[in-house]
C-alpha positions in Angstrom: 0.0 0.0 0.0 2.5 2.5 1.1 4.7 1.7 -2.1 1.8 2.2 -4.6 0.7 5.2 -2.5 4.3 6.8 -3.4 4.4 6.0 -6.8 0.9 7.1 -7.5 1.9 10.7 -5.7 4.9 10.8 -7.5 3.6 10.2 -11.0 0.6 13.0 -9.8 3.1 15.3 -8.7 5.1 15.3 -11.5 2.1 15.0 -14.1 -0.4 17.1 -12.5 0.5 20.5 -11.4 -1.2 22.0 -14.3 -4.2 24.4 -13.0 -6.2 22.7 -15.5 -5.6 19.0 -14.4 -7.6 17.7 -11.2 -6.8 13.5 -10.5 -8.3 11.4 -8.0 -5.8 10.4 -5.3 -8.3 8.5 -3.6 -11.5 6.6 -3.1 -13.0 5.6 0.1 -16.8 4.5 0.6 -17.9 6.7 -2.0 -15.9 9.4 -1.2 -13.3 11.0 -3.9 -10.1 12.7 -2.8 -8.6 14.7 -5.2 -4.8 16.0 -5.9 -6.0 19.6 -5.1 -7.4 18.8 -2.0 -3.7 17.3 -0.8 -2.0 20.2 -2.4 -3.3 23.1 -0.8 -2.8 21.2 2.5 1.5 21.3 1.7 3.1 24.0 3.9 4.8 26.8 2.1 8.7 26.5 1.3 8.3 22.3 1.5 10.9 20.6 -0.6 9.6 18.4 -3.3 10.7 14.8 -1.4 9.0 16.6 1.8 6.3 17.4 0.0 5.9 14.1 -1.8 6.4 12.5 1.8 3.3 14.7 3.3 1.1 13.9 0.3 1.1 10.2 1.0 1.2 10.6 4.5 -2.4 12.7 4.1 -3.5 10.4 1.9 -3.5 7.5 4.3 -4.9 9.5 7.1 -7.9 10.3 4.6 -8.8 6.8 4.0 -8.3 6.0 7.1 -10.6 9.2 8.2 -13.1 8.1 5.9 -13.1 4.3 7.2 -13.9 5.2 10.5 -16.6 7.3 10.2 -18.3 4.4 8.2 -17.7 2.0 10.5 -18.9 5.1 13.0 -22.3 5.5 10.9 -22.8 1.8 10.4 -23.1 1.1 14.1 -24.2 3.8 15.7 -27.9 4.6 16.2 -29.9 7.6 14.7 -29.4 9.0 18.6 -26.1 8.5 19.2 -24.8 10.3 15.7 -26.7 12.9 16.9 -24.6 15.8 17.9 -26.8 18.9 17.2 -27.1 19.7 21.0 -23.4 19.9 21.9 -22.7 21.5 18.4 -24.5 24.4 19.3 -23.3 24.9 22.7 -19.6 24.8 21.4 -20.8 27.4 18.6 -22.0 29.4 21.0 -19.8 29.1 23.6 -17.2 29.8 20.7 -18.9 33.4 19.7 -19.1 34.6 23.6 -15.3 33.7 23.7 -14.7 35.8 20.3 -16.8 38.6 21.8 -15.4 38.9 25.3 -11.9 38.7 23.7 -12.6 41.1 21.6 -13.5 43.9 24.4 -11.0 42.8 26.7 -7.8 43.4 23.9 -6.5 46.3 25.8 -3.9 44.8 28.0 -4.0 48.7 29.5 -7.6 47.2 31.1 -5.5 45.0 33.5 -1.9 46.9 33.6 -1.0 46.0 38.0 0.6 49.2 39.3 3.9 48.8 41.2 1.9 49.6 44.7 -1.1 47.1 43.6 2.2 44.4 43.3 4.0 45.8 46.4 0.8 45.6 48.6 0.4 42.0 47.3 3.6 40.8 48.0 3.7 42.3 51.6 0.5 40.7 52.0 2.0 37.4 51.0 5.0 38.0 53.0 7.6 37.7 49.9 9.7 39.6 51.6 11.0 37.8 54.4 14.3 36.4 54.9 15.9 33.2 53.3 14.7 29.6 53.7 13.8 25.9 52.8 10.4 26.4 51.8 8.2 23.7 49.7 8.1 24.7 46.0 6.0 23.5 43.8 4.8 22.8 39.7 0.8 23.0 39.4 -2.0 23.7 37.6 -5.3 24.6 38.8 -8.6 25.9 37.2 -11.5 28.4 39.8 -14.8 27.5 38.2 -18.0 29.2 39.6 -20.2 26.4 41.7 -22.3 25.3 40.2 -21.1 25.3 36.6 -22.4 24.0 33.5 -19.1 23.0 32.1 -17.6 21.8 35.8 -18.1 17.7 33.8 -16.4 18.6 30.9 -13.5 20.5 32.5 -12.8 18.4 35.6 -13.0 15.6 32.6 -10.1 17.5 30.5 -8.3 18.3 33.4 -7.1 15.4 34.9 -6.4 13.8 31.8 -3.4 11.7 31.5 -3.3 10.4 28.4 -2.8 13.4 25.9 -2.5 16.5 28.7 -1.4 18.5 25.6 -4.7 18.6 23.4 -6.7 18.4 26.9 -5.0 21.6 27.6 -5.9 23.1 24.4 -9.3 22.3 24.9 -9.3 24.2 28.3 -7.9 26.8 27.1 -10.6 27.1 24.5 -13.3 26.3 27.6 -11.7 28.9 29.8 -11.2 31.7 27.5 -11.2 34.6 29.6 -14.1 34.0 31.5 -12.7 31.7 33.9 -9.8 32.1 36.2 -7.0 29.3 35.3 -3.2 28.5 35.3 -2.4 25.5 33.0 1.7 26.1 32.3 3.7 23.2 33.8 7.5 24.9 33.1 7.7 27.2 36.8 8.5 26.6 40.0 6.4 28.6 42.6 6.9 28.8 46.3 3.8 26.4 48.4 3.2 29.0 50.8 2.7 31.6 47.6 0.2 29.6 46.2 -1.6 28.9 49.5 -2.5 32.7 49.5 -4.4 32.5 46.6 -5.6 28.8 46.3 -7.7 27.1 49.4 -5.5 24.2 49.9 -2.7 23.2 52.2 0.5 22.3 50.6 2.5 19.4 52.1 6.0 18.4 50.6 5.5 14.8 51.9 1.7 14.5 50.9 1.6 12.4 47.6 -1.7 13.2 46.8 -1.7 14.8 43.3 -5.5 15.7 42.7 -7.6 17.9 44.8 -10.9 19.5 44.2 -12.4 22.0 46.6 -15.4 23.9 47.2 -15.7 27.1 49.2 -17.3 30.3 48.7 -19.5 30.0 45.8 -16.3 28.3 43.9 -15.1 25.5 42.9 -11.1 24.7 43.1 -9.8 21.8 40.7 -6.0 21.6 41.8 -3.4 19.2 40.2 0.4 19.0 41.6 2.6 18.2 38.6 6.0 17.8 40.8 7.2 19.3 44.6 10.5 19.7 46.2 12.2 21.9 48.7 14.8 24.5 48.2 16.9 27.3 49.9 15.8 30.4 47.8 15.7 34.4 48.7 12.1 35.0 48.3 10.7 37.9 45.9 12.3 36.3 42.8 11.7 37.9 39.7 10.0 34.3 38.5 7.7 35.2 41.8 7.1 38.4 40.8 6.1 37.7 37.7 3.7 34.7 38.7 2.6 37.6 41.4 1.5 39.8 38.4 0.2 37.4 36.4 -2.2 36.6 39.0 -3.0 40.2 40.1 -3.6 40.5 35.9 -6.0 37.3 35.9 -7.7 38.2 39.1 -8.9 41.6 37.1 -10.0 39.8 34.1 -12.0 37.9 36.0 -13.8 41.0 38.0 -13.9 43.0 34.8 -15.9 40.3 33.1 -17.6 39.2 36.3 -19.0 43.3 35.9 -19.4 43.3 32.6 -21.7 40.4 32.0 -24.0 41.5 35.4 -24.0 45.2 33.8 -25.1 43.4 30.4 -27.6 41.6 32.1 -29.0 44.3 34.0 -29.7 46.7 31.6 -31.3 43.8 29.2 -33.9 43.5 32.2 -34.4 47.5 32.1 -35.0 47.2 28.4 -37.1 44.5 28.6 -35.2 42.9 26.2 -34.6 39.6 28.9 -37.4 38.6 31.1 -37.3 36.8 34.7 -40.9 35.0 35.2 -41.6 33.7 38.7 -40.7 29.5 39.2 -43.9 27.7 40.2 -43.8 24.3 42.0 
């Protein structure tokens, strides 16, 4: 398969680059693929045996692609190919994320003043002298409670098998409407964290996942790694992270603002409508 797949690309490739000339690559349960399709896929500035390489390459993940969702349609109920429902949140949830972006693009919005980053460090005592203190790698996401999309993130979240696309897919979830930290490259300080997360670090504690609940929130927490180091405190890495947060924690009450203001005013209008809930 794979060597008639490279002689057919190559003869196509050297035959058919006329603008003219459109050949079949392909056939899969009734499905055509055609050269034109495969070339406009080829990244700009490819050599020709790269190029030649990605063409077969997207050829068999076509008829693979085109298999599967056979097999997929062959088995699966009427119901279960149904996916009008969750298609329609995403699109939705997809154009509040494009709109929200969109009005929160000044970065001037959520500048931190060197007093709002003072204050906070005094207030999270990164100022004191030189110690072994517990450092540690996490990620952690602060989800309203309840939450509409707590299943699906808490799902992503503490995925182990492909943490990469899961975090993409937070990312996308999150947007800017929800308070988040997903990078696993920095080290922070335990007792740093503890200030702004409701947990209790332990270096000797092995327990990776936690999920807590207080104050109208809801906390998913995941330790990546821990260890213990003799460090000056009010690093520039911990300055940083303070900023960052002091950044993300005025996203949150901008749009947290924003969205009651919108709502508000919609009532006034008349334009949204709250009717009485009858038992």
């Amino acid at each position: 398969m794979r060597k008639l797949l490279s002689f057919l690309v190559l003869i196509l490739f050297i035959t058919g680059c006329r603008q003219t000339d459109n050949y079949i690559v392909a056939e899969a349960f009734h499905h055509k693929l055609y050269l034109s399709e495969v070339m406009e896929k080829i990244p700009y500035f490819t050599s020709k045996e790269d190029s030649l390489l990605f063409m077969e390459q997207y050829v068999e993940a076509w008829i693979l692609r085109q298999t599967l969702l056979a097999q997929a349609k062959n088995e699966l109920t009427q119901k279960e190919q149904d996916f009008s429902s969750q298609i329609m949140q995403y699109k939705e949830q997809l154009l509040i994320n494009a709109y929200l972006q969109k009005i929160s693009s000044d970065s001037v919005l959520f500048a931190v003043s060197r007093q709002e980053l003072a204050d906070f460090l005094k207030e999270t005592k990164t100022n004191e002298a030189p110690e072994y203190r517990d450092m540690v790698k996490l990620n952690y996401i602060k989800l309203s409670d309840p939450s509409k999309l707590y299943k699906q993130i808490k799902e992503l979240f503490f995925e182990e098998k492909d943490r990469m696309k899961a975090i993409k897919q937070l990312e996308l979830l999150c947007a800017d409407t929800i308070e988040y930290y997903l990078d696993s490259e920095h080290w922070f300080y335990a007792d740093f964290i503890e200030k702004e997360l409701p947990f209790s670090f332990s270096y000797t504690d092995t327990k990776e996942k936690f999920e807590i609940v207080q104050d109208g929130y809801r906390y998913l927490v995941l330790i990546l790694d821990r260890k213990q180091q003799l460090q000056p405190k009010n690093t520039l890495e911990e300055r940083k992270f303070a900023q960052s947060l002091l950044q993300q924690q005025k996203r949150v009450e901008f749009f947290a603002d924003y969205k009651d203001s919108l709502v508000q005013k919609a009532l006034l209008e008349k334009k949204a409508i709250r009717y009485p809930i009858l038992f």
